[in-house]
C-alpha positions as CSV (number, residue, x, y, z in Angstrom):
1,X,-20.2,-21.5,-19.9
2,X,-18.0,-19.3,-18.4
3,X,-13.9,-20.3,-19.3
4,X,-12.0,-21.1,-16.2
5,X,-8.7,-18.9,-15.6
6,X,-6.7,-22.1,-14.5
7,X,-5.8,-23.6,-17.4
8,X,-2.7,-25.6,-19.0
9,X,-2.3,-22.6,-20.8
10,X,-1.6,-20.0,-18.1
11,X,0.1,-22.8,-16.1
12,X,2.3,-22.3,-18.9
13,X,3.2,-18.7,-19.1
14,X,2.7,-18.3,-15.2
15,X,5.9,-21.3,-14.9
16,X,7.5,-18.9,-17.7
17,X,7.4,-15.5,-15.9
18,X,8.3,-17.6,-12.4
19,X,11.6,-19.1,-13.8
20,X,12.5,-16.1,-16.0
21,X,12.2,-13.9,-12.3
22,X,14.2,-17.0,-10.6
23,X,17.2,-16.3,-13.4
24,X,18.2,-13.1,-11.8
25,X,19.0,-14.6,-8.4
26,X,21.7,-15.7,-10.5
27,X,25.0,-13.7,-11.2
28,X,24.5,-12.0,-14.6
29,X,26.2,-9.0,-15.5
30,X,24.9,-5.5,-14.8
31,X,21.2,-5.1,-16.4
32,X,21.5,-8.2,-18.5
33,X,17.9,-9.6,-16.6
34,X,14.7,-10.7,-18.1
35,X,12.6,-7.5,-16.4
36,X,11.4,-5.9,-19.6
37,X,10.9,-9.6,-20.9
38,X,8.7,-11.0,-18.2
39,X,6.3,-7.7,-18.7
40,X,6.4,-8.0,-22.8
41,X,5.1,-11.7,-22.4
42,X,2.8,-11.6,-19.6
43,X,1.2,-8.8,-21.4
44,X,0.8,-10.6,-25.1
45,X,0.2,-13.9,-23.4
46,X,-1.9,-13.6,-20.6
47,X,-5.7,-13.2,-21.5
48,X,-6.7,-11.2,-18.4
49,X,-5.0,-7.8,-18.4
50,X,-5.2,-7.8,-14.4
51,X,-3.0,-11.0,-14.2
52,X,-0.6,-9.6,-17.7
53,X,-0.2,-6.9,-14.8
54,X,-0.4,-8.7,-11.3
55,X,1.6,-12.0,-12.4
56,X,5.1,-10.4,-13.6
57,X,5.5,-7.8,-11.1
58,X,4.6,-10.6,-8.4
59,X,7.4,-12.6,-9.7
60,X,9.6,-9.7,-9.8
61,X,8.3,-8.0,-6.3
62,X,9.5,-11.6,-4.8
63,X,12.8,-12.1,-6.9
64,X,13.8,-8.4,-5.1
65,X,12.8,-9.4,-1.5
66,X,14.9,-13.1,-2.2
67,X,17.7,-10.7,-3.5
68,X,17.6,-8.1,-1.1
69,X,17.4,-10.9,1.9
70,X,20.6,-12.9,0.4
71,X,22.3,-10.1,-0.8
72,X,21.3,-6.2,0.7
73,X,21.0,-5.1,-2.7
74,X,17.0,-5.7,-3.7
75,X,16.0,-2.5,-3.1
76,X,17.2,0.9,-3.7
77,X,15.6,4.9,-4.0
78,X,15.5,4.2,-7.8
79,X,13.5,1.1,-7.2
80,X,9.9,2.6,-8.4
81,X,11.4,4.0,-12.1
82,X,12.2,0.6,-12.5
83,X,8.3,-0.8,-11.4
84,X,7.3,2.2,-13.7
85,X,9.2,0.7,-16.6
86,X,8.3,-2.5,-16.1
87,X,4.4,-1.2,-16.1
88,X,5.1,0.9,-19.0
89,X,6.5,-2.5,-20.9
90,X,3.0,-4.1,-20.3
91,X,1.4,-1.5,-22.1
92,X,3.5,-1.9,-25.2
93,X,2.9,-5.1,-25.0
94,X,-0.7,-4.7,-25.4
95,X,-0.1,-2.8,-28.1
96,X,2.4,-5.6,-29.4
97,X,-0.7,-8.3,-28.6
98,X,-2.9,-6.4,-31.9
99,X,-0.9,-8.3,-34.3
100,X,1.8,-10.8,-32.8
101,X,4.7,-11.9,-35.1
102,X,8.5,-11.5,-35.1
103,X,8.9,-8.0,-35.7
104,X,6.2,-6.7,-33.3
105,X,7.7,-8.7,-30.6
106,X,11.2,-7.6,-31.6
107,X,9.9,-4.0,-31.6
108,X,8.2,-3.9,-28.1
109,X,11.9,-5.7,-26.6
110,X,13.7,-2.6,-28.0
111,X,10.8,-0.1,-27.1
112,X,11.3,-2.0,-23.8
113,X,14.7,-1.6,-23.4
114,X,14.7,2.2,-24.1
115,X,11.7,3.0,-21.8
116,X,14.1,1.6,-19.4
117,X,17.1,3.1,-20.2
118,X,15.0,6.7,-20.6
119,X,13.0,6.4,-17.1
120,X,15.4,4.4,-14.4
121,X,18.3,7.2,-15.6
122,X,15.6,9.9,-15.4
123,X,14.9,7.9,-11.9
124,X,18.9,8.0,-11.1
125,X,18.8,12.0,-11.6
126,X,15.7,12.5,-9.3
127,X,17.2,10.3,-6.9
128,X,20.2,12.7,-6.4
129,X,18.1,15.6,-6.1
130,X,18.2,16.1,-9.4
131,X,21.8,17.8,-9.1
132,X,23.4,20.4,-11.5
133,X,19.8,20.4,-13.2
134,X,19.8,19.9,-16.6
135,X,23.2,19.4,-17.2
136,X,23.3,16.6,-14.5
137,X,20.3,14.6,-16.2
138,X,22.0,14.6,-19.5
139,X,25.3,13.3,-17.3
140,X,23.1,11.0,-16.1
141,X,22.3,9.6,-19.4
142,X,25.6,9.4,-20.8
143,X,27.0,7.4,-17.6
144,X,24.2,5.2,-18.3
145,X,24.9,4.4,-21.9
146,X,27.4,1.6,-21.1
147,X,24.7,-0.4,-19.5
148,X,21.9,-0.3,-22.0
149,X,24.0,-2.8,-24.3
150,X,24.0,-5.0,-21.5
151,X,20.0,-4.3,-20.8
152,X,19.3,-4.6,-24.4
153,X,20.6,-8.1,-24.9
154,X,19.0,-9.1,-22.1
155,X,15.6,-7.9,-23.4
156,X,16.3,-9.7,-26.5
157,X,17.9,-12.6,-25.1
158,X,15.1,-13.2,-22.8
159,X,12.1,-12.5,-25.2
160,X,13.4,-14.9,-27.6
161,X,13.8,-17.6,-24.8
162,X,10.5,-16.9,-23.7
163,X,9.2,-16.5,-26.5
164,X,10.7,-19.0,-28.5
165,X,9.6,-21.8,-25.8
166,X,5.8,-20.8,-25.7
167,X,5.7,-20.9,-29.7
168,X,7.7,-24.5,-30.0
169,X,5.3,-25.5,-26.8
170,X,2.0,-24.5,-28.4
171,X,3.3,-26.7,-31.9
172,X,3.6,-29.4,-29.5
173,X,0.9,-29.1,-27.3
174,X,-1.9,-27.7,-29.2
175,X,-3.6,-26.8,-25.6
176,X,-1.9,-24.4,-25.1
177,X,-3.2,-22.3,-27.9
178,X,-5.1,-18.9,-27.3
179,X,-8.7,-19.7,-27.4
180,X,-10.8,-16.5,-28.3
């Protein structure tokens, strides 16, 4: 018999990713959103890698368009490093998914944050036309060092709501266990 996709579940860490994407509608400070996050737990948590894929970046693709209708500021020319990131997060975390405890998960948030920090400042340099060549891409990085504290607690801040919910909801409702 062939398991149904639908179930209470994916319900769960579907309404998860959803709300998590819905948080950065909200003022936050500068990088301090639960991107990285939403891509590290769809990936260890969703059973079909075409939904750990699909789901976040649907949530995230629809949080932009809300903030780019109420505010102007949704998209801009380094909007695709940041979709690469966030890509590049699922795949750690199905690497993370091999063997799922506190330190992995703590690992792929930081690996996260980095791969961030490393491809949307890469991203900002292109964007410019990749000005005063190499020079300008290592000013690039050092302008962006003040806001990878910022991106880095959000990673962790997020991940450990996230995640933190989803382990003290499976404790409580035992359906909600991965079923193999």
């Amino acid at each position: 018999m062939k398991s149904k996709l639908i179930t209470s579940r994916f319900i769960f860490i579907t309404s998860a990713i959803l709300i998590a994407s819905v948080s950065r509608l909200f003022p936050h400070l500068p990088n301090f959103t639960p991107i990285a996050a939403m891509a590290l737990f769809g990936a260890i948590n969703l059973k079909d890698k075409r939904m750990a894929f699909i789901l976040p970046l649907l949530a995230m693709f629809v949080s932009d368009v809300i903030i780019e209708v109420t505010t102007g500021f949704g998209f801009h020319n380094t909007m695709v490093y940041v979709y690469i990131s966030f890509v590049l997060t699922s795949f750690v975390g199905f690497f993370v998914k091999r063997n799922i405890n506190f330190f992995t998960v703590l690992a792929g948030s930081i690996i996260s944050s980095i791969l961030f920090f490393i491809i949307t400042n890469f991203g900002v340099w292109a964007a410019s036309g990749f000005q005063l060549g190499v020079a300008g891409l290592g000013t690039t990085y050092i302008l962006g060092i003040p806001f990878f504290a910022p991106t880095l607690l959000g990673d962790l801040c997020f991940n450990a709501v996230l995640f933190g919910s989803f382990y003290l909801a499976q404790i409580k409702f035992p359906a909600l266990q991965r079923v193999n």
